[in-house]
N, C-alpha and C positions, 0 to 999 in steps of 0.2 A: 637720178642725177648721175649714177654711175656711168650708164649708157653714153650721154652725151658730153661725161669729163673723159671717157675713153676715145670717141672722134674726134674730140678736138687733138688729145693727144695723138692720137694717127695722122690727124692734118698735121700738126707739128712737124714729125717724125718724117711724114712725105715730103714736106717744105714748100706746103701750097700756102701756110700761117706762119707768122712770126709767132715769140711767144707773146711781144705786145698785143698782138691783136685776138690770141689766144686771153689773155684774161681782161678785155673787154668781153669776148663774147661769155665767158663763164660771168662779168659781172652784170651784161645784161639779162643771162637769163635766170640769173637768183633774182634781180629785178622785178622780171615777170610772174616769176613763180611767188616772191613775195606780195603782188599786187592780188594774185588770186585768192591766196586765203584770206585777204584783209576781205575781199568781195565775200570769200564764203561765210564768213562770222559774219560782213552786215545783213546778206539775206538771213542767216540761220535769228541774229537778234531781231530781223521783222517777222520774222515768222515765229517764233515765240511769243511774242507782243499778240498775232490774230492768234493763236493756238485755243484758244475758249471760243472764239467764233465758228471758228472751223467743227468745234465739237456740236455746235448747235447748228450747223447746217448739214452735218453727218447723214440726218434721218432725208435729209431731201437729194442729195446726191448719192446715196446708195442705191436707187432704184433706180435713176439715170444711169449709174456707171453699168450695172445690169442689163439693161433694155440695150445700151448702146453695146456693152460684150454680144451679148446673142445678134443683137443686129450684123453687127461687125463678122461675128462667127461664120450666121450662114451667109453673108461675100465671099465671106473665102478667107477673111483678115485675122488673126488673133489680137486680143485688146486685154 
C-alpha cells in the first residue's frame, strides 16, 4: 500500500489529481484489496472442509503427479 499511497501523492503533487479524486482512488482500492481476502478465507474455509478427502486421494495422485514431472522433464518443461 505504501507504493501506490506514494503515486497518488506524486499525482497530487504534479496536479494531474485533485485530492478528491485522490481518496476515491485510495478508497477504491482498500475496496479491492478488501474483497480479496474475504475471497481468500472463503477458498482457504472450502478447502478445509475437503482437507480429509484430499488425504485419501493422496495415494492416487502421487504417482500421476510423478509420471507427469518426468514426462514434463524430458520436453524440456519443469513441473
Amino acid at each position: 500500500m505504501h507504493r501506490e499511497r506514494q503515486a497518488i501523492l506524486s499525482l497530487i503533487a504534479l496536479g494531474r489529481i485533485t485530492p478528491r479524486e485522490a481518496e476515491r482512488l485510495l478508497a477504491a482500492w482498500n475496496a479491492g484489496r478488501e474483497e480479496f481476502w474475504i475471497c481468500v478465507v472463503c477458498v482457504a474455509a472450502c478447502f478445509a472442509q475437503f482437507l480429509p478427502e484430499l488425504g485419501r486421494i493422496a495415494p492416487f495422485w502421487l504417482p500421476m503427479h510423478h509420471a507427469l514431472a518426468a514426462l514434463t522433464c524430458w520436453m524440456g518443461g519443469v513441473l
